[in-house]
Z-matrix of the N, CA and C atoms (Angstrom, degrees):
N
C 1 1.453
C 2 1.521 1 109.64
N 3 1.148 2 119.05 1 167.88
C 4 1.242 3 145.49 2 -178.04
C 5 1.109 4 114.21 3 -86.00
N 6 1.825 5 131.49 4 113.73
C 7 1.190 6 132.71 5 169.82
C 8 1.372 7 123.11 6 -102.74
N 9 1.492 8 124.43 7 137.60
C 10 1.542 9 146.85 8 137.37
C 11 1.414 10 92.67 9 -0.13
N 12 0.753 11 145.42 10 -93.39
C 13 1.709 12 141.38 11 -77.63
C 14 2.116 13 89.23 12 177.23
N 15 1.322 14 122.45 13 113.69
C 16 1.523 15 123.13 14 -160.94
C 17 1.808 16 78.46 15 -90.29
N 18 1.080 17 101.40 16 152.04
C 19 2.004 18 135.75 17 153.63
C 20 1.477 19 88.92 18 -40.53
N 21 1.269 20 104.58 19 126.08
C 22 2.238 21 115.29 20 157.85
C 23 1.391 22 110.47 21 -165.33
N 24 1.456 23 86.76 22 125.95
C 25 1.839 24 89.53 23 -166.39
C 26 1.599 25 87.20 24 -121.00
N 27 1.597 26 126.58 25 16.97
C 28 1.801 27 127.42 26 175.56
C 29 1.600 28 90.44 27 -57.74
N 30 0.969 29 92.02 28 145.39
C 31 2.040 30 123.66 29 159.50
C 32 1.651 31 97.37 30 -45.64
N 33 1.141 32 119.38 31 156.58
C 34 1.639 33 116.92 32 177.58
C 35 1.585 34 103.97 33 -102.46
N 36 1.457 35 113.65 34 144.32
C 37 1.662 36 106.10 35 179.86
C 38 1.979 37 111.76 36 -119.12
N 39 1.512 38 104.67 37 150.71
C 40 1.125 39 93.50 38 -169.07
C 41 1.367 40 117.67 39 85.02
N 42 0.936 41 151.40 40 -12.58
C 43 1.601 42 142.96 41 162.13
C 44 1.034 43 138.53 42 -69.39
N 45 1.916 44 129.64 43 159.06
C 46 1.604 45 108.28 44 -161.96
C 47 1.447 46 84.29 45 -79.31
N 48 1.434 47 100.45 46 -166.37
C 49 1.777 48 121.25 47 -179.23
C 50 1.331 49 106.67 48 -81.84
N 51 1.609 50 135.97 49 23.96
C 52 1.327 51 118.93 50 173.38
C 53 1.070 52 105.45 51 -151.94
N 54 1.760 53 126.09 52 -2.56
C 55 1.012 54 123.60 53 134.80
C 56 1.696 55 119.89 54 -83.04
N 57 1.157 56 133.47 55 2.38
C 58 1.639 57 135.33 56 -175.14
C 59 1.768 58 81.50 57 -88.92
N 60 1.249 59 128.89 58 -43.94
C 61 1.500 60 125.94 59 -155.50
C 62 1.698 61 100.69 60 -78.56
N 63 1.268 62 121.82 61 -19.75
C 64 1.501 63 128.53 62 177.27
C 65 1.260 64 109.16 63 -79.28
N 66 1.364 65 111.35 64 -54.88
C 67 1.701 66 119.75 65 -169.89
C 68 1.893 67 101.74 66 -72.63
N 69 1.345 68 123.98 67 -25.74
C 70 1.165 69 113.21 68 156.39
C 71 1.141 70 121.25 69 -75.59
N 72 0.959 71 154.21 70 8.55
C 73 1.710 72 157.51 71 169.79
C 74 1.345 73 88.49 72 -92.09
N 75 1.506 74 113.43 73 -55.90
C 76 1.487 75 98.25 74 -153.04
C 77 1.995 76 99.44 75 -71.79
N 78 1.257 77 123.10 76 -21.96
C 79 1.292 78 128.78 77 -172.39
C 80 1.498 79 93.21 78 -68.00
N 81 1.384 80 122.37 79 -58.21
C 82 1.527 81 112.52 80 -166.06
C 83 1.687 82 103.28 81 -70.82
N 84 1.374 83 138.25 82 -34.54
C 85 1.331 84 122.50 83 165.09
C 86 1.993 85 109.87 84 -61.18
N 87 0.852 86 109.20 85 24.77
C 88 1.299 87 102.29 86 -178.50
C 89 1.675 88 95.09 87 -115.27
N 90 0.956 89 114.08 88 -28.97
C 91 1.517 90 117.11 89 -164.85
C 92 1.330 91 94.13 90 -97.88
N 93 1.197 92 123.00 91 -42.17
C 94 1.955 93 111.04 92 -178.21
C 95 1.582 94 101.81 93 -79.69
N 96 1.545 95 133.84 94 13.02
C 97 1.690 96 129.55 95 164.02
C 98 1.160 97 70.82 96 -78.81
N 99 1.669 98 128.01 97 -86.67
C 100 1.560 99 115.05 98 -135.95
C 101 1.337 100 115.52 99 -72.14
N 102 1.417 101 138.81 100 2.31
C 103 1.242 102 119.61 101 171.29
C 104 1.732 103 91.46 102 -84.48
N 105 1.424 104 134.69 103 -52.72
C 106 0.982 105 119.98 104 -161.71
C 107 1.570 106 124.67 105 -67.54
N 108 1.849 107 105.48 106 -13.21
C 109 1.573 108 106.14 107 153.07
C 110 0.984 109 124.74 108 -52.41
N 111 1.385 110 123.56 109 -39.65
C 112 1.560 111 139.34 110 -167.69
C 113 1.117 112 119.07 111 -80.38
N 114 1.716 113 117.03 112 -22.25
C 115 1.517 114 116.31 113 141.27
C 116 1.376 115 116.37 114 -53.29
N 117 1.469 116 110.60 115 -61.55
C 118 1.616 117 94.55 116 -151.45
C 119 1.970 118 109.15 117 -74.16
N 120 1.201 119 91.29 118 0.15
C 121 1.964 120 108.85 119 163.72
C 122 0.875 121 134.20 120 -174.23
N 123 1.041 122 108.69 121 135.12
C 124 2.075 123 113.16 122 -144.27
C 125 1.706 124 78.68 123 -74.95
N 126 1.563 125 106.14 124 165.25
C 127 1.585 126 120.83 125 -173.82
C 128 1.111 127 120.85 126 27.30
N 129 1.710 128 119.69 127 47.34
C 130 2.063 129 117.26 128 154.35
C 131 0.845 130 133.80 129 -42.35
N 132 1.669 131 130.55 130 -9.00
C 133 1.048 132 125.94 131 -145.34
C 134 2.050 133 96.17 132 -131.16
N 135 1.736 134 92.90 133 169.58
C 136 1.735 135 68.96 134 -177.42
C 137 1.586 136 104.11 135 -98.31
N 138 0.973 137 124.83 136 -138.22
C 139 1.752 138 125.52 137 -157.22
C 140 1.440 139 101.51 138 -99.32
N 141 1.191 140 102.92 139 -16.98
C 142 1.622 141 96.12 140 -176.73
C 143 1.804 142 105.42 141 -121.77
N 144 1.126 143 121.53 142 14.94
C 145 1.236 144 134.32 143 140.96
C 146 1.673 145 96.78 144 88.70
N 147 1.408 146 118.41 145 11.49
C 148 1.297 147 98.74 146 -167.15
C 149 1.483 148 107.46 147 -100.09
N 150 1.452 149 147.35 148 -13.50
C 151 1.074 150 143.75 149 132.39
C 152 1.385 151 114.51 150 -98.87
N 153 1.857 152 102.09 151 172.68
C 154 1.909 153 117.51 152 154.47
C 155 1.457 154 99.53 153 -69.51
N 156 1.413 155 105.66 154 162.22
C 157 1.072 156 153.66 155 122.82
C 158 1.426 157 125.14 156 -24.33
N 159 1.281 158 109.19 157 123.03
C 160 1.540 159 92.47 158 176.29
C 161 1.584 160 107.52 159 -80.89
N 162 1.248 161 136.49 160 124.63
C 163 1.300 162 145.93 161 171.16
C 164 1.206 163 110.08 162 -19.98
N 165 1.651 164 125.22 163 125.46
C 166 1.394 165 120.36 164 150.28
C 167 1.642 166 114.18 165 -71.41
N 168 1.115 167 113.26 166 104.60
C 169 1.741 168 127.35 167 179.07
C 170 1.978 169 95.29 168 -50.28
N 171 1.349 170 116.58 169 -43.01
C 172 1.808 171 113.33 170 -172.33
C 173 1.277 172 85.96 171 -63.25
N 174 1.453 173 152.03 172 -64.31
C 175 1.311 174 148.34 173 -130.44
C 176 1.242 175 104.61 174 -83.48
N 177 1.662 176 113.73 175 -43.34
C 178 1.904 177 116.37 176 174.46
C 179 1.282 178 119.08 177 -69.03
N 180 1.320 179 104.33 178 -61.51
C 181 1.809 180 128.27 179 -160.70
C 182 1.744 181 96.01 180 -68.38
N 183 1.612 182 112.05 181 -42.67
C 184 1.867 183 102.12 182 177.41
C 185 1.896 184 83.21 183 107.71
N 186 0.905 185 135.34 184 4.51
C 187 1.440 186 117.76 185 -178.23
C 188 1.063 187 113.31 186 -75.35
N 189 1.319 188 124.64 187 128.40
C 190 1.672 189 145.32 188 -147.77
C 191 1.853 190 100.61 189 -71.86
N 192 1.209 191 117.42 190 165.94
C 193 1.257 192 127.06 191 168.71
C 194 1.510 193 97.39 192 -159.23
N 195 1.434 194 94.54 193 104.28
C 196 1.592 195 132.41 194 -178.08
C 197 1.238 196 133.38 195 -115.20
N 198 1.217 197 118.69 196 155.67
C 199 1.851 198 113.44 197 -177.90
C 200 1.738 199 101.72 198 -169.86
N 201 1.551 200 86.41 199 115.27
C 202 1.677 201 88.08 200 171.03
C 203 1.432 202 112.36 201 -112.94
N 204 1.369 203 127.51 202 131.58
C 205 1.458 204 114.77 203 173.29
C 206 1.240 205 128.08 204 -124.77
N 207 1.188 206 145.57 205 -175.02
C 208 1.822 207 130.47 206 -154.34
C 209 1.608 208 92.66 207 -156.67
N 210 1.012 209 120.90 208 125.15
C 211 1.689 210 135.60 209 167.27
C 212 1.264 211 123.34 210 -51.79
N 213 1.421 212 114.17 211 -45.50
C 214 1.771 213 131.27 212 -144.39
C 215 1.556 214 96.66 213 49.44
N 216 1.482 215 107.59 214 -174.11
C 217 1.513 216 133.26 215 167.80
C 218 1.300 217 110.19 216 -39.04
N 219 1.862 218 109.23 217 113.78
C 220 1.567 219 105.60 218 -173.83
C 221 1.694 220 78.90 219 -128.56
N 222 1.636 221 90.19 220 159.16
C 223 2.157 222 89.50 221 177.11
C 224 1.552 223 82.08 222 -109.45
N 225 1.346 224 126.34 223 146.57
C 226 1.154 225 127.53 224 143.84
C 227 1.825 226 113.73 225 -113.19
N 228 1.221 227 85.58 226 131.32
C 229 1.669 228 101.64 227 -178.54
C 230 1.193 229 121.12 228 -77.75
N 231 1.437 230 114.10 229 162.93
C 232 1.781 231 122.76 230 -173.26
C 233 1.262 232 101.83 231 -77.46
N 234 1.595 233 121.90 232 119.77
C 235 1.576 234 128.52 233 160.00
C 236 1.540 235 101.57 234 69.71
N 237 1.480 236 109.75 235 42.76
C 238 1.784 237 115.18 236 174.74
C 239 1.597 238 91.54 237 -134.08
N 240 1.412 239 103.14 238 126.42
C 241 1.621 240 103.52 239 162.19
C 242 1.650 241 120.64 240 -69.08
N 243 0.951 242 129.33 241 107.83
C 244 1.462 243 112.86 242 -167.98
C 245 1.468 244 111.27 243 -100.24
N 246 0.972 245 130.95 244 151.34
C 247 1.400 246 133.29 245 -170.65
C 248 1.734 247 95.12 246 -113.55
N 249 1.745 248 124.35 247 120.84
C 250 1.381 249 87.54 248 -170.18
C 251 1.525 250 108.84 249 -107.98
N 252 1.293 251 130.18 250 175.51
C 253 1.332 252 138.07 251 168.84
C 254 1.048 253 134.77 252 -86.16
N 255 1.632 254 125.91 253 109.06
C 256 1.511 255 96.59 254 -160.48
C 257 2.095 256 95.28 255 -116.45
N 258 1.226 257 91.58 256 127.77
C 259 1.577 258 101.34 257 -171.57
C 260 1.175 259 122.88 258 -92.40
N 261 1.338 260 125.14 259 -0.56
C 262 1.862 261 121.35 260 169.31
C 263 1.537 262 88.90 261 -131.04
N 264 1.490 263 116.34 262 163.08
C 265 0.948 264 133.70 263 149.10
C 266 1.651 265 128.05 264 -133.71
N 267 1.049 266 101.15 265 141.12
C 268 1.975 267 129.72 266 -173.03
C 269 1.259 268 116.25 267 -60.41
N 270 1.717 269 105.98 268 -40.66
C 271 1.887 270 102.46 269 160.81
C 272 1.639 271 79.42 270 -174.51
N 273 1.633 272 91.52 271 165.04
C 274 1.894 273 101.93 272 -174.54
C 275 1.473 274 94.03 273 -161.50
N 276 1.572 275 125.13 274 86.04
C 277 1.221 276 113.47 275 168.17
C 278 1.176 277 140.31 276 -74.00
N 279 1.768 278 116.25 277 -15.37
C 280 1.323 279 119.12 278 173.80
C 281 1.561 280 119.73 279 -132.62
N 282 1.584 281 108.87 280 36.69
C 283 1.268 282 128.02 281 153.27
C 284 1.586 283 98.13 282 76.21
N 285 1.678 284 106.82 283 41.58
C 286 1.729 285 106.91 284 -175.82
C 287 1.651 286 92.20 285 -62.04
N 288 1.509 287 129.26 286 -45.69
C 289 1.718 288 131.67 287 -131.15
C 290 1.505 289 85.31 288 -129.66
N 291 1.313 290 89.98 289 135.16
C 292 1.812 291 109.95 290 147.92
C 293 1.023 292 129.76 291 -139.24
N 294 1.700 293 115.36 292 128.11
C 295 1.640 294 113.00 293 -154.36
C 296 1.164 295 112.01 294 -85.22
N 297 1.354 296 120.89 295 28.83
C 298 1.652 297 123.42 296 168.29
C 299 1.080 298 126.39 297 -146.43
N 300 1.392 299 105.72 298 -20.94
C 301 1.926 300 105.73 299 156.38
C 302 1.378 301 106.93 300 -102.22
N 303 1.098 302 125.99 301 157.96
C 304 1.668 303 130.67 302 -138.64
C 305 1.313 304 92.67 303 -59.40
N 306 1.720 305 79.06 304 113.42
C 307 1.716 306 123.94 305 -179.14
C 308 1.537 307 99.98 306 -62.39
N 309 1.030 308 112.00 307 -26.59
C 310 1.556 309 118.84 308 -164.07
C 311 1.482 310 125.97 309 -67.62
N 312 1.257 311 116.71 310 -24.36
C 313 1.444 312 160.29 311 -179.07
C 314 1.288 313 106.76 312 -74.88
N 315 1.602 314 114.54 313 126.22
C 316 1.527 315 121.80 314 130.03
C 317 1.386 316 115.58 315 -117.49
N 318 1.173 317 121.30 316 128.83
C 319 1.376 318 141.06 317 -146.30
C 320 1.647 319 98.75 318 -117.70
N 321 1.545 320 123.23 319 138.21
C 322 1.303 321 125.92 320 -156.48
C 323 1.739 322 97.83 321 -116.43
N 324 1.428 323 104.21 322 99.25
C 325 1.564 324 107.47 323 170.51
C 326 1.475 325 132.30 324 -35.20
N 327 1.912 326 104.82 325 -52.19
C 328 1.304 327 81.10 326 -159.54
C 329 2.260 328 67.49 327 -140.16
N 330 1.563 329 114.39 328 165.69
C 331 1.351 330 110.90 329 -172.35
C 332 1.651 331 109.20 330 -79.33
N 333 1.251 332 117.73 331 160.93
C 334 1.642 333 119.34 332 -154.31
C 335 1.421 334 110.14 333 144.56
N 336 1.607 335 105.69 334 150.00
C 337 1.304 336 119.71 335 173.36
C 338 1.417 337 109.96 336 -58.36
N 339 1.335 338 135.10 337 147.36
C 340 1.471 339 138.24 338 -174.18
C 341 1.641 340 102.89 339 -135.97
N 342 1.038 341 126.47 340 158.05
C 343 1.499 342 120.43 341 163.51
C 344 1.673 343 99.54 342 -153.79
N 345 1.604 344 85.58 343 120.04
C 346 1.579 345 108.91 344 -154.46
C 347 1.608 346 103.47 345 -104.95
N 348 0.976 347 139.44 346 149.08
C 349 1.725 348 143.70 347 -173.69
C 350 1.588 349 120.59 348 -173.92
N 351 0.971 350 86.87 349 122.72
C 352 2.080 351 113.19 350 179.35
C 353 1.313 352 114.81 351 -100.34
N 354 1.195 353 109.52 352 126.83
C 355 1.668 354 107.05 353 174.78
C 356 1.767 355 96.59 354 -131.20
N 357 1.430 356 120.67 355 120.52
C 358 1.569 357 114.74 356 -174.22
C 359 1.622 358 102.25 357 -125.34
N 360 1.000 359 122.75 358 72.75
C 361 1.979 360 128.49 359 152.51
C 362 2.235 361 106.74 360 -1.52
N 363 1.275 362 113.55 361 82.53
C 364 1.828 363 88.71 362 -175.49
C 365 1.379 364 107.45 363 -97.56
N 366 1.385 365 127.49 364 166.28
C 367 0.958 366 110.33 365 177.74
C 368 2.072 367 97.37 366 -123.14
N 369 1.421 368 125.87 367 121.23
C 370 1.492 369 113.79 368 167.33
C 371 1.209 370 125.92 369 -63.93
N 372 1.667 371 88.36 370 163.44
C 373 1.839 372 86.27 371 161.50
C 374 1.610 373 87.55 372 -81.47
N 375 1.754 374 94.74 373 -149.92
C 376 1.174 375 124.94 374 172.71
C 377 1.609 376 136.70 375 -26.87
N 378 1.693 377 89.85 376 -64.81
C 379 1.099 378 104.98 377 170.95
C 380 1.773 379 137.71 378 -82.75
N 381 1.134 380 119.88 379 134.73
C 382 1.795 381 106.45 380 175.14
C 383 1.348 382 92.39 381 -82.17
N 384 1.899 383 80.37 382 166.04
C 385 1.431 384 107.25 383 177.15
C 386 1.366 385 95.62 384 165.37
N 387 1.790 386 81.55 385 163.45
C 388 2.151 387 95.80 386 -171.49
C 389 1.517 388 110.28 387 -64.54
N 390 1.149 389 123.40 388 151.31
C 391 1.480 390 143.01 389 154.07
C 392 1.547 391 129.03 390 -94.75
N 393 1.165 392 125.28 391 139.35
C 394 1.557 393 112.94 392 -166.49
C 395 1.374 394 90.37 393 -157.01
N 396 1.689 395 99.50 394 107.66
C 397 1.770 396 119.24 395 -169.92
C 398 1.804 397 96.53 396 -111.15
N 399 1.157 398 113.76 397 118.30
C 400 1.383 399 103.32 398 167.95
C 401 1.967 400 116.34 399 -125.56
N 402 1.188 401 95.29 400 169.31
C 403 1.715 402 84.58 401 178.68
C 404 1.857 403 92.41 402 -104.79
N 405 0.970 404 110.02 403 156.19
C 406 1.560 405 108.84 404 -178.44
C 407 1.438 406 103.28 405 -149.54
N 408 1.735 407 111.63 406 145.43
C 409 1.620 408 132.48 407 -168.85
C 410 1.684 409 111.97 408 -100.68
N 411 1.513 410 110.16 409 139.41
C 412 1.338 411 99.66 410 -138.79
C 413 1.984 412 119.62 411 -34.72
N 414 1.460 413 82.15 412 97.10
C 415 1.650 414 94.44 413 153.83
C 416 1.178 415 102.13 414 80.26
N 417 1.906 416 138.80 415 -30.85
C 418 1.163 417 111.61 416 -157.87
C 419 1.390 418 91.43 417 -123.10
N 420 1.707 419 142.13 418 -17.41
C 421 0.874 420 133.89 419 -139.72
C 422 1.763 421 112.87 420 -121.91
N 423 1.465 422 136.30 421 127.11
C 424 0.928 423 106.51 422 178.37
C 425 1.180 424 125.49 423 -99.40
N 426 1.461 425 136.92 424 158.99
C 427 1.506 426 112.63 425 -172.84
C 428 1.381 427 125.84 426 -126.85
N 429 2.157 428 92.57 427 -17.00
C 430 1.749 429 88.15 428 167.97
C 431 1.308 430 78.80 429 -154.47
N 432 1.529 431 107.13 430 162.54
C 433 1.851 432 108.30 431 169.84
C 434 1.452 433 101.64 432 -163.85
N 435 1.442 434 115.04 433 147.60
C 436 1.137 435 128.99 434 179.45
C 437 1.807 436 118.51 435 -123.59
N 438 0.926 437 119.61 436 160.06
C 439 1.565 438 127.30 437 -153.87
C 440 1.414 439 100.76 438 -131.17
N 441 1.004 440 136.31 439 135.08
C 442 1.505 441 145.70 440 176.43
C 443 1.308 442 144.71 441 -166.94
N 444 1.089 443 109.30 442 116.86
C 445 1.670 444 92.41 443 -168.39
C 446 1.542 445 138.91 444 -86.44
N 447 0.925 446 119.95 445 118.30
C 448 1.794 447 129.77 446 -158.11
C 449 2.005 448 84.55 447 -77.50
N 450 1.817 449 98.87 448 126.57
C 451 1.256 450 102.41 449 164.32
C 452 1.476 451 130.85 450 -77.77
N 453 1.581 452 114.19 451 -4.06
C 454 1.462 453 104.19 452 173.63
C 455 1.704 454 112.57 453 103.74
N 456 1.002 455 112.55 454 176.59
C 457 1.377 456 120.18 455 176.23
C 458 1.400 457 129.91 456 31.78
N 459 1.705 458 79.40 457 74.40
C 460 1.531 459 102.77 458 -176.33
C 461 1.898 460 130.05 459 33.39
N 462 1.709 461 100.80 460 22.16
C 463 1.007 462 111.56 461 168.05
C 464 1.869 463 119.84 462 -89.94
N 465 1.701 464 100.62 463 166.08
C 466 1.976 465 95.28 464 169.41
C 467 1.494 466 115.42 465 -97.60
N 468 1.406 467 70.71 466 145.73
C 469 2.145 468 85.39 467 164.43
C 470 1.218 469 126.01 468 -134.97
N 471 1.330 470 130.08 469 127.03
C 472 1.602 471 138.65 470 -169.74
C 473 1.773 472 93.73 471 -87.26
N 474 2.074 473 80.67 472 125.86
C 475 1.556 474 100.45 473 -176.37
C 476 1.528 475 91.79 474 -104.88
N 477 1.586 476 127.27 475 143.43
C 478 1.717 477 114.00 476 168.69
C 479 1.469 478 86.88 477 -153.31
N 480 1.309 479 98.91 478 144.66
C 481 1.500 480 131.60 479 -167.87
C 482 1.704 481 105.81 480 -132.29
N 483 1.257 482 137.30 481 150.63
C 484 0.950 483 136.52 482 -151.58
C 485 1.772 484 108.17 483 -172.42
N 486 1.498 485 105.62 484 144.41
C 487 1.930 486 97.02 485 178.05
C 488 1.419 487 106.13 486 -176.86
N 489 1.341 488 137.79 487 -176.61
C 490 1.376 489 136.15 488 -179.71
C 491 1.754 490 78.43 489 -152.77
N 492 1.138 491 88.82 490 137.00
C 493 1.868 492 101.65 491 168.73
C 494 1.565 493 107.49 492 -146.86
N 495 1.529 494 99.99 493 156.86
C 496 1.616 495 106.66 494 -175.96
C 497 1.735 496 88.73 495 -111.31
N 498 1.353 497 126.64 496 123.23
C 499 1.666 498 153.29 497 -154.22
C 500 1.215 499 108.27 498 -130.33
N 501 1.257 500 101.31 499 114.32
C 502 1.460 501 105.12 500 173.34
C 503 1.671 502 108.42 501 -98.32
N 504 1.470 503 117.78 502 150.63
C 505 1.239 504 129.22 503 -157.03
C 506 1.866 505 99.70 504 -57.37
N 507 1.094 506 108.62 505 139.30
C 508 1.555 507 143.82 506 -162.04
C 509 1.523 508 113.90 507 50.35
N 510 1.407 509 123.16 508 24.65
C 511 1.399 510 126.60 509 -179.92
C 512 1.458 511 81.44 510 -59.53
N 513 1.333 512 119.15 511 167.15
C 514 1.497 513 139.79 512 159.41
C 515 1.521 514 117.82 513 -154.12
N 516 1.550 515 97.73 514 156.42
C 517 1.482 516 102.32 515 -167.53
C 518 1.283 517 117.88 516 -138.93
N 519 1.513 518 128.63 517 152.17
C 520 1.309 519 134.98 518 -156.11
C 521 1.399 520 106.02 519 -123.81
N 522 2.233 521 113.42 520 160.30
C 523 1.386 522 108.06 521 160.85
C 524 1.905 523 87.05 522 -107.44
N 525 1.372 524 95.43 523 148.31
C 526 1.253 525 104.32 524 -174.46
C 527 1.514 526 94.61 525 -134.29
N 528 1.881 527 128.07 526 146.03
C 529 1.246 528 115.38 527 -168.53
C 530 1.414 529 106.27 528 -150.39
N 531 0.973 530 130.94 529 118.29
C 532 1.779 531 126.34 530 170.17
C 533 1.871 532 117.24 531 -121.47
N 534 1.595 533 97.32 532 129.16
C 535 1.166 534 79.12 533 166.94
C 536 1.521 535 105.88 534 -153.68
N 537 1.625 536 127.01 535 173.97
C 538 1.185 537 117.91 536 -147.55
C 539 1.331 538 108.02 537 -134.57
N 540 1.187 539 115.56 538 50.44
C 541 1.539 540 122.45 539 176.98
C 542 1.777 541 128.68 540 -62.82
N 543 1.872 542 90.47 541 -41.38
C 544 1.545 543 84.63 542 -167.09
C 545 1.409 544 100.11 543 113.95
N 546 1.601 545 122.31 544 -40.81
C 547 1.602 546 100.44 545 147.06
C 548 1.165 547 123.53 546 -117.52
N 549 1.498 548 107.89 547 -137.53
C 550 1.318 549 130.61 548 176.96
C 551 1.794 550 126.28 549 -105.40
N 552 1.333 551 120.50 550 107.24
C 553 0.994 552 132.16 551 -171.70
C 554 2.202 553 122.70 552 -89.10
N 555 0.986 554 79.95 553 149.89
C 556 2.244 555 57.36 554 -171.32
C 557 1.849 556 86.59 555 -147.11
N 558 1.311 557 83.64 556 149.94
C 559 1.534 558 110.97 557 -176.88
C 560 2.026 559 108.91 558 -79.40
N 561 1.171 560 116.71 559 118.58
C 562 1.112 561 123.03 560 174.89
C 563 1.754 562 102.15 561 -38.92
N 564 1.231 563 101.90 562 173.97
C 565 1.691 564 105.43 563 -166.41
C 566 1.361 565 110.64 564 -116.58
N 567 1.460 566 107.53 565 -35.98
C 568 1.643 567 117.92 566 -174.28
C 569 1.724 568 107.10 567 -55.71
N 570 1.606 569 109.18 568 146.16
C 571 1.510 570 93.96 569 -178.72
C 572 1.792 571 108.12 570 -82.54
N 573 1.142 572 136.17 571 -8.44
C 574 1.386 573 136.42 572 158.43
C 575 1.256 574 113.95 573 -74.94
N 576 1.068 575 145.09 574 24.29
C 577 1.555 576 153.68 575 -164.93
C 578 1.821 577 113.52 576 -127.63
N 579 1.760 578 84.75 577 -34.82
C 580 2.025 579 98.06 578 -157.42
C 581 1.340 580 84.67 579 -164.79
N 582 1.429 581 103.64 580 115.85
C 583 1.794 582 107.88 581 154.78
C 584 1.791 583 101.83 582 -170.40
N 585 1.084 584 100.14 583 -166.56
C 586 1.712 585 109.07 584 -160.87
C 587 1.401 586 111.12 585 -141.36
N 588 1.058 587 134.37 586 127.67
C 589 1.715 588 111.08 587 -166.25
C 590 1.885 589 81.09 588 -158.89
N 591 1.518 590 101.55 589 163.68
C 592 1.338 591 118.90 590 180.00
C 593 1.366 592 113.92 591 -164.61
N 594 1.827 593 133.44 592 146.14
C 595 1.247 594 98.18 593 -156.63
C 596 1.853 595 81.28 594 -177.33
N 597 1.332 596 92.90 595 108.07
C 598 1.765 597 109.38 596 -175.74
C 599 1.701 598 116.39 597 -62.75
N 600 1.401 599 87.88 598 136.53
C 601 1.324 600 103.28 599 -175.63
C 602 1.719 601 122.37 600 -111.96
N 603 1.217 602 106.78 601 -12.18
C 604 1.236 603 92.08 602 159.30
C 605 1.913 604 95.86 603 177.58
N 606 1.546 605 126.61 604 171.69
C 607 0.935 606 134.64 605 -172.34
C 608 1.775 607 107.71 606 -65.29
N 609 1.523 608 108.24 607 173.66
C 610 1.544 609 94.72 608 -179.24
C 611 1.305 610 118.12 609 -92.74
N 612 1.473 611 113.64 610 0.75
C 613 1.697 612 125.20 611 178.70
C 614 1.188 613 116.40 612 -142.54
């Protein structure tokens, strides 16, 4: 916003000696606001130092920035890495997911620790065989993965993956899944069954 009256923490010039001793008090309480803004959030101030910032209320107050999202029915194929899609979401407060540009994505607003977690319900064919669910950083990186073995016969098995990462603003991250049975495996549908959620925990400094 727009201020009245600009930020000045200059020495005062021209004054008697007992007003110079006031206007320096008031200059040095001017300088211990902004260091002690700068505690309660690193960079309050704007780039050219002459006002604050208007407060991020998530960064003071602790109000969460969250996103849970739900797949429906995904097939994952024999010996295909699948990257999966998840097309509704459960709540999205800071526009991590969009269910139509790659659904696949949760996308990191602003930079900060995140702690990201997948839980996917599968259901087999016939055959068992291992599962290998990982979360991955845009596209090339992996960051946690878990290994498991699906018993087969057209029964379910709970896949969960888990991680804390430090994200820099629009990093994004994926569930990616391969497994090598011989068939075809598919993701339960219910959104308490299979979903994807991620949800910042604190700034990156």
């Amino acid at each position: 916003m727009a201020y009245a009256i600009a930020w000045n923490e200059a020495a005062p010039v021209g004054a008697s000696v007992n007003a110079s001793t006031i206007d320096t008090e008031l200059q040095n309480l001017k300088k211990s606001i902004r260091e002690r803004m700068n505690n309660i959030l690193s960079n309050a101030w704007e780039t050219d130092a002459s006002d604050p910032k208007t407060l991020d209320v998530q960064a003071i107050a602790g109000t969460p920035r969250v996103a849970r999202v739900v797949p429906g029915a995904v097939s994952l194929l024999t010996t295909v890495n699948t990257v999966i899609d998840f097309g509704a979401e459960t709540f999205d407060t800071d526009s991590f997911h969009d269910n139509a540009v790659n659904p696949s994505r949760l996308t990191v607003p602003v930079a900060g620790y995140y702690l990201i977690h997948s839980s996917l319900a599968i259901t087999s064919g016939a055959a068992a065989g291992i599962g290998i669910m990982e979360i991955r950083e845009n596209g090339t990186t992996t960051r946690a993965q878990v290994d498991h073995r699906h018993n087969g016969s057209t029964t379910d098995e709970n896949f969960q993956v888990q991680t804390i990462v430090l994200a820099a603003a629009s990093d994004y991250f994926e569930i990616r899944f391969l497994q090598s049975s011989g068939d075809t495996w598919t993701t339960r549908s219910a959104a308490m069954e299979a979903f994807f959620e991620i949800m910042w925990i604190s700034g990156a400094t």
